[in-house]
DSSP file (Angstrom, degrees, kcal/mol; ACC not computed):
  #  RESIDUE AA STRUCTURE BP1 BP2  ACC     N-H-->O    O-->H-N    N-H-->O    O-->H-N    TCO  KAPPA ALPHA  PHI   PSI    X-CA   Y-CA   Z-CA
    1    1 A X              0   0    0      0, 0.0     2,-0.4     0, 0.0    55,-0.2   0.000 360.0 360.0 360.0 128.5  -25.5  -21.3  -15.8
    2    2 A X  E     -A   55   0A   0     53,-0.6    53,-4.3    55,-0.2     2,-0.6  -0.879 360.0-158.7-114.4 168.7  -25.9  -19.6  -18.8
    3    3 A X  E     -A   54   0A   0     -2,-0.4     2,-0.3    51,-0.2    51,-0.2  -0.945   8.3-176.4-144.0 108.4  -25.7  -20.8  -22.6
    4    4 A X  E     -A   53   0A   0     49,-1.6    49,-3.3    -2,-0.6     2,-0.2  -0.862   1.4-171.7 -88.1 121.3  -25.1  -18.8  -25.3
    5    5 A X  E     +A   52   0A   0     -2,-0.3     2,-0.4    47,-0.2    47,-0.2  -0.688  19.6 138.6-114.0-173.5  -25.1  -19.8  -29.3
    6    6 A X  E     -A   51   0A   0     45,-1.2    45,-2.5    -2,-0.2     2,-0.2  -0.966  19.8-172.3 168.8 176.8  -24.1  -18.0  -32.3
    7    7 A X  E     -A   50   0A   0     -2,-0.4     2,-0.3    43,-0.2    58,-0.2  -0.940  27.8-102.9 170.7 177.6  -22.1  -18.7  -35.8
    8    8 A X  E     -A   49   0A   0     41,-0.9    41,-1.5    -2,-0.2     2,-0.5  -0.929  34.3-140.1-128.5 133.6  -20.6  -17.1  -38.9
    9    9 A X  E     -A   48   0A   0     -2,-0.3    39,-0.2    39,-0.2     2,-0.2  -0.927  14.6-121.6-108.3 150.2  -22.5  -17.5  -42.0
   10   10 A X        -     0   0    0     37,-1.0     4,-0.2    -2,-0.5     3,-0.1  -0.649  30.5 -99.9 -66.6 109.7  -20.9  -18.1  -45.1
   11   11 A X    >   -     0   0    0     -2,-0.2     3,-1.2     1,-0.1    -1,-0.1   0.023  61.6 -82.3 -39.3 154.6  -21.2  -15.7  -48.4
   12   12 A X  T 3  S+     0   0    0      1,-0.2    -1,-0.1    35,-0.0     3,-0.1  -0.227 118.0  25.1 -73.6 157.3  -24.1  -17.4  -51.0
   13   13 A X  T 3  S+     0   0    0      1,-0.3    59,-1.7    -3,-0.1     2,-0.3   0.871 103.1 102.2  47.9  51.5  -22.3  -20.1  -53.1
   14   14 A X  E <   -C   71   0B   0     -3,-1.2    57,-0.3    57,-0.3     2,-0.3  -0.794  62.0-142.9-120.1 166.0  -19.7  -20.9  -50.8
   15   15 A X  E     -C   70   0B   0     55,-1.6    55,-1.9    -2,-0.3     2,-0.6  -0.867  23.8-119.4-130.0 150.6  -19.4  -23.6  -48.6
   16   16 A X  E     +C   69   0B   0     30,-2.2    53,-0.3    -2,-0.3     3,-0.1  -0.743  30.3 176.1 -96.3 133.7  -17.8  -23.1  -44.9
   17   17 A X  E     -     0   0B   0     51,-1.6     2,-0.3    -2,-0.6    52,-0.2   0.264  69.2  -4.3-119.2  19.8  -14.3  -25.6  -44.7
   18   18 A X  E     +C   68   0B   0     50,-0.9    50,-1.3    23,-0.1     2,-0.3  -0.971  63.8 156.6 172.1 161.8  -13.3  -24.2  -40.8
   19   19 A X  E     +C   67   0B   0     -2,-0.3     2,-0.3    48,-0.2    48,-0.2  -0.988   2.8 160.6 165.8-164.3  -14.1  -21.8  -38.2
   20   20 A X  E     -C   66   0B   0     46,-1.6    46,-1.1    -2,-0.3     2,-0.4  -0.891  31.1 -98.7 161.2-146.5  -13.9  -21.1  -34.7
   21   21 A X        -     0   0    0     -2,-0.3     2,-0.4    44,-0.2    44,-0.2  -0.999  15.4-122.7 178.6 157.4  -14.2  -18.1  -32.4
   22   22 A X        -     0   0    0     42,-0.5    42,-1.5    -2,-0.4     2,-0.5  -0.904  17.7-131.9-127.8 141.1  -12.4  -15.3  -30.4
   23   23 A X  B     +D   63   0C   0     -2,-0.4    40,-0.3    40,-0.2    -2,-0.0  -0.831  33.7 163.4 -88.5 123.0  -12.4  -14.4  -27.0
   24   24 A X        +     0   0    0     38,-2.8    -1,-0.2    -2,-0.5    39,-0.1   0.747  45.8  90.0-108.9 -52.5  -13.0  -10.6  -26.8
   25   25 A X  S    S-     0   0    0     37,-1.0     2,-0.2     1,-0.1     3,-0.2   0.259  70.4-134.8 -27.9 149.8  -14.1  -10.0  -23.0
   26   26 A X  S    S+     0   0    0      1,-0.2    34,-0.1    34,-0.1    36,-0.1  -0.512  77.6  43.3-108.4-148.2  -11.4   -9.4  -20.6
   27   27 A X  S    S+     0   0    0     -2,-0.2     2,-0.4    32,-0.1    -1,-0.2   0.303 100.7  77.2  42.7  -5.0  -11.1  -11.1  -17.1
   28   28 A X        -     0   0    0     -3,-0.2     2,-0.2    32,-0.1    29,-0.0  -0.981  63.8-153.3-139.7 159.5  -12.0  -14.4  -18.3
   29   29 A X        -     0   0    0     -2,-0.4     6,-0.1     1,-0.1     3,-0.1  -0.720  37.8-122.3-131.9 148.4   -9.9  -17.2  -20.2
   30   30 A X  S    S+     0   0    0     -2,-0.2     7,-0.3     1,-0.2    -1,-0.1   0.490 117.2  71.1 -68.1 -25.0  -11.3  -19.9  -22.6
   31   31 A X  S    S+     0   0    0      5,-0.1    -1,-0.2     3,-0.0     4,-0.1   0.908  70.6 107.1 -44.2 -61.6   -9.0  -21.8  -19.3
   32   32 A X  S >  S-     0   0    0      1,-0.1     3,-0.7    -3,-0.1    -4,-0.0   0.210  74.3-138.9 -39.5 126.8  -11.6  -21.0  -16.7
   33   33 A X  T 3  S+     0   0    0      1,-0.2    23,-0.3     3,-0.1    -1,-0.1   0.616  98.6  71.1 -66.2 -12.4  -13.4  -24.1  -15.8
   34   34 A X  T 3  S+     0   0    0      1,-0.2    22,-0.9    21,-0.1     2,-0.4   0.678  92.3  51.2-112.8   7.3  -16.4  -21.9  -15.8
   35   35 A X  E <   -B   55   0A   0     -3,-0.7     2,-0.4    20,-0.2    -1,-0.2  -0.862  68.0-169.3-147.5 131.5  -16.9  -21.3  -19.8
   36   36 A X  E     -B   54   0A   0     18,-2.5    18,-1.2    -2,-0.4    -5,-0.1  -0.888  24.4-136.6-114.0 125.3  -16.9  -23.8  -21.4
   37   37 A X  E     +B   53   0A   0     -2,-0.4    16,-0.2    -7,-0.3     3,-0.1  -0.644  35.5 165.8 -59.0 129.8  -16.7  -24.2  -25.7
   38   38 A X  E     +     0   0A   0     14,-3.8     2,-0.6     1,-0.3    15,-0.2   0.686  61.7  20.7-110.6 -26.4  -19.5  -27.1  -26.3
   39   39 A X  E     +B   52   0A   0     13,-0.8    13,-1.0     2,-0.1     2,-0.3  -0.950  55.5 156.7-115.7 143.9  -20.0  -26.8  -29.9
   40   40 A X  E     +B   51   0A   0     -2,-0.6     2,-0.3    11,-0.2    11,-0.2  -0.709  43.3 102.1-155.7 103.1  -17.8  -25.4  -32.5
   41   41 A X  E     -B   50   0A   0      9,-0.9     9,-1.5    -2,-0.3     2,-0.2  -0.736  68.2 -53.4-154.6-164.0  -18.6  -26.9  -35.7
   42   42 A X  E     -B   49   0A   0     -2,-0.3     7,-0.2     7,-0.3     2,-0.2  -0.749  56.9-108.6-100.2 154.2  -20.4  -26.6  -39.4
   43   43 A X    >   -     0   0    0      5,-0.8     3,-2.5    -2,-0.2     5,-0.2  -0.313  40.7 -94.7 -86.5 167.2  -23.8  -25.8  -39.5
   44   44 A X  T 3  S+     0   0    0      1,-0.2    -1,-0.1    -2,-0.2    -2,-0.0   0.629 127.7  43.1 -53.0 -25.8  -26.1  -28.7  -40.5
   45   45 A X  T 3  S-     0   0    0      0, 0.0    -1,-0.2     0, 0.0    -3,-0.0   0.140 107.1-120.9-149.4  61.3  -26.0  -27.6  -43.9
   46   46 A X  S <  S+     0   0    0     -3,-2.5   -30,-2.2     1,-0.1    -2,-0.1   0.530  88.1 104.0  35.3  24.5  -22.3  -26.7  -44.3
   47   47 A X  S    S+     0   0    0    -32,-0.2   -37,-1.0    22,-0.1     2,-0.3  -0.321  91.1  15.1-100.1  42.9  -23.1  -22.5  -45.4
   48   48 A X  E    S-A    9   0A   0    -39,-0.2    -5,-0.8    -5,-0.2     2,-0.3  -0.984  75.9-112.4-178.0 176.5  -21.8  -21.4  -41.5
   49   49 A X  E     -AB   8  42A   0    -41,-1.5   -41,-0.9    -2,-0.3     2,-0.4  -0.869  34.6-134.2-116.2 169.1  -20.0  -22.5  -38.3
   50   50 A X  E     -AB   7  41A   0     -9,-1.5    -9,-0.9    -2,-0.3     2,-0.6  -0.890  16.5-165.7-123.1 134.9  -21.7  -23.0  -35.1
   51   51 A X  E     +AB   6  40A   0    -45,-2.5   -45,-1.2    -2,-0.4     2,-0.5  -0.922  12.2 172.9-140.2 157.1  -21.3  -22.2  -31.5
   52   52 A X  E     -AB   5  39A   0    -13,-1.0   -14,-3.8    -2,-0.6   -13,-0.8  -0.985  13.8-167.3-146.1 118.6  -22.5  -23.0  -28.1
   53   53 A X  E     -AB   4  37A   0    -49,-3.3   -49,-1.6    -2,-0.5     2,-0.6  -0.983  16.6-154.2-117.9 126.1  -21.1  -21.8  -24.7
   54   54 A X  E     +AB   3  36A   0    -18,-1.2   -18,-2.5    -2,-0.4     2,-0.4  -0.860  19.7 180.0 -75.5 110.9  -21.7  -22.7  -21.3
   55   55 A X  E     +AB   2  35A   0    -53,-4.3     2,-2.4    -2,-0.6   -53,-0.6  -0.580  21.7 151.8-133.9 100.8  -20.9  -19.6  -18.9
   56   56 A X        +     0   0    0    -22,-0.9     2,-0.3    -2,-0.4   -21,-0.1  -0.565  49.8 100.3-101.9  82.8  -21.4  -20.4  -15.1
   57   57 A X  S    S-     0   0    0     -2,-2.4   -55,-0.2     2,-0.2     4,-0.1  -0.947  85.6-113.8-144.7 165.5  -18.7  -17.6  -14.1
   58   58 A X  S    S+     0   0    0     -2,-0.3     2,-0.2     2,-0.1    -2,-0.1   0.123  93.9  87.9 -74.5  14.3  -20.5  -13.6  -12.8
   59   59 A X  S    S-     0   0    0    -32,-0.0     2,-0.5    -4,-0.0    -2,-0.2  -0.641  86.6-113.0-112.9 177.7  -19.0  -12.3  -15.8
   60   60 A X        -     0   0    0     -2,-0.2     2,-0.4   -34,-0.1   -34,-0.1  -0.763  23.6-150.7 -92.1 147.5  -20.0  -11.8  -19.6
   61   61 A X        -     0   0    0     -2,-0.5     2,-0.5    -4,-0.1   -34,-0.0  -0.997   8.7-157.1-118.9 120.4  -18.2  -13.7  -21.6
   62   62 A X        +     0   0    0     -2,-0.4   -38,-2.8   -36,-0.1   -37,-1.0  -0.925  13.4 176.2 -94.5 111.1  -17.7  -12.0  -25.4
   63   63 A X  B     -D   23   0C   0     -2,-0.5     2,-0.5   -40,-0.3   -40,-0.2  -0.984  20.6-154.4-125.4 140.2  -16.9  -14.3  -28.2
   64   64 A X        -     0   0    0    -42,-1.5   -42,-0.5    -2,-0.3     2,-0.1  -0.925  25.0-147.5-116.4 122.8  -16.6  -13.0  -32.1
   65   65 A X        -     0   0    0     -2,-0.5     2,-0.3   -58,-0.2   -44,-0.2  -0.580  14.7-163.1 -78.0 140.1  -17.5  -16.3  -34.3
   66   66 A X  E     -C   20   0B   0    -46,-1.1   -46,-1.6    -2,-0.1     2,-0.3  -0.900  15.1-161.7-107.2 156.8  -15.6  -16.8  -37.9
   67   67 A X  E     -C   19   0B   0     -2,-0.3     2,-0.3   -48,-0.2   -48,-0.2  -0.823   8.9-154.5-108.2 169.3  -16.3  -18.9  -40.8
   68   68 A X  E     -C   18   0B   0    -50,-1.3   -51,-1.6    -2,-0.3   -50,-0.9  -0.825  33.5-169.3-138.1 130.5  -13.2  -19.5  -43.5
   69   69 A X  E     -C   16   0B   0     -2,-0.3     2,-0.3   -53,-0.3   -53,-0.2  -0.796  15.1-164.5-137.1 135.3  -15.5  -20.2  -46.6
   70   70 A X  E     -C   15   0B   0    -55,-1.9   -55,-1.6    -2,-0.2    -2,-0.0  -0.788  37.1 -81.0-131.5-159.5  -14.6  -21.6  -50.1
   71   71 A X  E     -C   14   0B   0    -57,-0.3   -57,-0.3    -2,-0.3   -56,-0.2  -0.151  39.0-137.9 -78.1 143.5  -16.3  -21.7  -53.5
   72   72 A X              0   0    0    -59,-1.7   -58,-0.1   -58,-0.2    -1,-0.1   0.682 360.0 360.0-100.6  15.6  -18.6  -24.5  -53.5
   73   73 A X              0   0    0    -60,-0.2    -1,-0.1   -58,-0.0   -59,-0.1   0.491 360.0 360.0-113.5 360.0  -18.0  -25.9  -56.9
């Protein structure tokens, strides 16, 4: 199994309010029992989003992470 992380960081003086992630790779689906999303979240200190993949498939799996960012004040 392998496990891949990654994120989108947030321009300075913004705060991240969403994010998430794209599948780019072909042959394999965010369906497949064999990659799995385990985290998809804000970073510990809300400037990013976060990700973490389990992928026990023979293939690469390609994901491109976003943040959606707003002002922080």
């Amino acid at each position: 199994m392998n496990v891949a992380s990654g994120g989108a960081l947030c321009p300075a003086g913004t705060v991240v309010i969403s994010g998430g992630y794209q599948l780019l790779s072909g042959g394999i689906s965010v369906e497949d029992s064999v990659v799995s999303n385990v985290t998809s979240a804000p970073n510990a200190t809300n400037t990013g989003w976060s990700l973490v993949f389990f992928n026990n498939s023979q293939f690469t799996a390609v994901f491109r992470p976003f943040a959606i960012c707003a002002n922080a004040s």
